[in-house]
N, C-alpha and C positions, 0 to 999 in steps of 0.2 A: 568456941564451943563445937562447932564443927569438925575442926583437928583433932579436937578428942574421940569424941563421936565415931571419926574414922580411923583414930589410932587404936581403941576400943573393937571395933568391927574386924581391923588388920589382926590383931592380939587373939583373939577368939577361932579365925580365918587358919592362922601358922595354927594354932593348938589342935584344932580340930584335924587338920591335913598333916599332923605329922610334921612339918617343914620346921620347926623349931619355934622362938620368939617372932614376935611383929616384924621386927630390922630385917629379917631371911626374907630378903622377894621368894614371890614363887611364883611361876610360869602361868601356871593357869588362874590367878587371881589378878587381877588387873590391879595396877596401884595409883593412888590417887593422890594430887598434891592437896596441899589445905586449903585451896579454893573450887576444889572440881570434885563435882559428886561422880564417882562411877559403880553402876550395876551389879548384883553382886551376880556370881554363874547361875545358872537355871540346872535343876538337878533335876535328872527326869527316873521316877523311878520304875522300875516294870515288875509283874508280878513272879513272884519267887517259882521257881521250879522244883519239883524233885530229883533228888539225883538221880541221875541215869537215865531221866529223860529229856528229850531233844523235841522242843514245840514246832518244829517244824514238820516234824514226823508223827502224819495223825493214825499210821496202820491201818488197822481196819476200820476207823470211826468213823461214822457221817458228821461232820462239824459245821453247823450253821454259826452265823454271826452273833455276837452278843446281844442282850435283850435285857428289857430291864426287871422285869419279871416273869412269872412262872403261872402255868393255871393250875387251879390247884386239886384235878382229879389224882386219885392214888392207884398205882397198879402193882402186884405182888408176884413174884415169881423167882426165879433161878435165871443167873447172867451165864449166858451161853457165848463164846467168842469164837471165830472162825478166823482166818486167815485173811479173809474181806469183810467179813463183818461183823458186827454185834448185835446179839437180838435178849430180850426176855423171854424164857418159855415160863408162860402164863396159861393154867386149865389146859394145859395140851398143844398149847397154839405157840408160833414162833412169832413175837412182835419187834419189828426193825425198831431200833433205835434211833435218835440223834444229840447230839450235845451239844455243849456252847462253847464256842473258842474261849472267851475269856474267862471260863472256870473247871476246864476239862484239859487234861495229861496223859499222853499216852508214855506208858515205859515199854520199849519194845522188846527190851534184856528178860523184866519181870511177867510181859505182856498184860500188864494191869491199866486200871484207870483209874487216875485219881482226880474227884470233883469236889468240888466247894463250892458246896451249897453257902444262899443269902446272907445266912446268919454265922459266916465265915467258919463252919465246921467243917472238916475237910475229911472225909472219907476216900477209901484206897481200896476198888473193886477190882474178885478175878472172875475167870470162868469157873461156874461150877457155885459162885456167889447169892446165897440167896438175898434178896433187897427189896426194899420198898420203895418206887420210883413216884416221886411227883411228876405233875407237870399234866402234859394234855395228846389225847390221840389225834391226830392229824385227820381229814377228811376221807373220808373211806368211798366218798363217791365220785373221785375222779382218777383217771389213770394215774398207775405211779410217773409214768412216764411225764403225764402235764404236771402232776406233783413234785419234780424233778425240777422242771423248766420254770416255772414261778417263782421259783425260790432262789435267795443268793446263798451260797456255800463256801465254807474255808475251805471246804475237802467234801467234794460231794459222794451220795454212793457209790459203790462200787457196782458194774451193771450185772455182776453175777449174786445182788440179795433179793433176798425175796421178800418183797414190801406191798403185799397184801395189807399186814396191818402196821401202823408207825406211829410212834411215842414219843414226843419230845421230852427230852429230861430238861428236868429244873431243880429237884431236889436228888436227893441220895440218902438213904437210911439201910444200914448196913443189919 
């Protein structure tokens, strides 16, 4: 029962990879006699990109660390992008931004950002963007500077924004 089992798993293993029938070994599948169980590979998947852009390259974004949720104040305004930074101009006022490494893309070709919100919708902001930002304003009564130092960062600010006022995104509505 067991040679079948893993004749069965083998047969499946070639079809899937291309390699041909069960009989074709293939390198990266381990093979197994009809007494020994062996493991099947671990397939680690990671999240998709857009084209043209390079996740290791955040440009101008402030990128904090993943999170598992979001607060759920709303802020309205026009995405303003500079060369070092990102801000929302809101009633007049420039509000620094930050995003989350694992749902935030920087394209530096289109110089846009594309984020994916919770509920796996994926939006694709530029400058000049108007949007409706979830999430929550950061504390306004301590230096940006000890604001800075608190916190851990993929890519922290850049020290020429001006973070008077700061917004963590969590959603995006375009």
């Amino acid at each position: 029962m067991l040679a079948r089992a893993l004749a069965a798993v083998a047969f499946l293993l070639g079809a899937c990879s291309g390699t041909g029938p069960a009989t074709t070994p293939s390198p990266s599948v381990p093979q197994a006699s009809a007494n020994e169980v062996t493991a099947l590979p671990t397939v680690t998947a990671s999240p998709a990109q857009p084209p043209g852009s390079t996740p290791a390259t955040w440009g101008p974004l402030a990128v904090r660390p993943p999170e598992d949720g979001s607060d759920t104040a709303a802020l309205q305004g026009t995405l303003r992008i500079t060369d070092s930074c990102v801000y929302l101009e809101s009633a007049g006022e420039l509000v620094f931004l930050t995003w989350l490494a694992d749902r935030t893309t920087w394209d530096d070709v289109t110089r846009t950002i594309t984020f994916v919100n919770f509920d796996g919708v994926v939006v694709t902001i530029g400058d000049g963007t108007h949007v409706e930002l979830g999430g929550g304003e950061a504390e306004s009564d301590i230096s940006a500077e000890e604001w800075i130092n608190e916190r851990d960062w993929v890519a922290p600010p850049d020290s020429s924004c001006e973070l008077e006022r700061r917004w963590g995104v969590g959603i995006v509505h375009d």
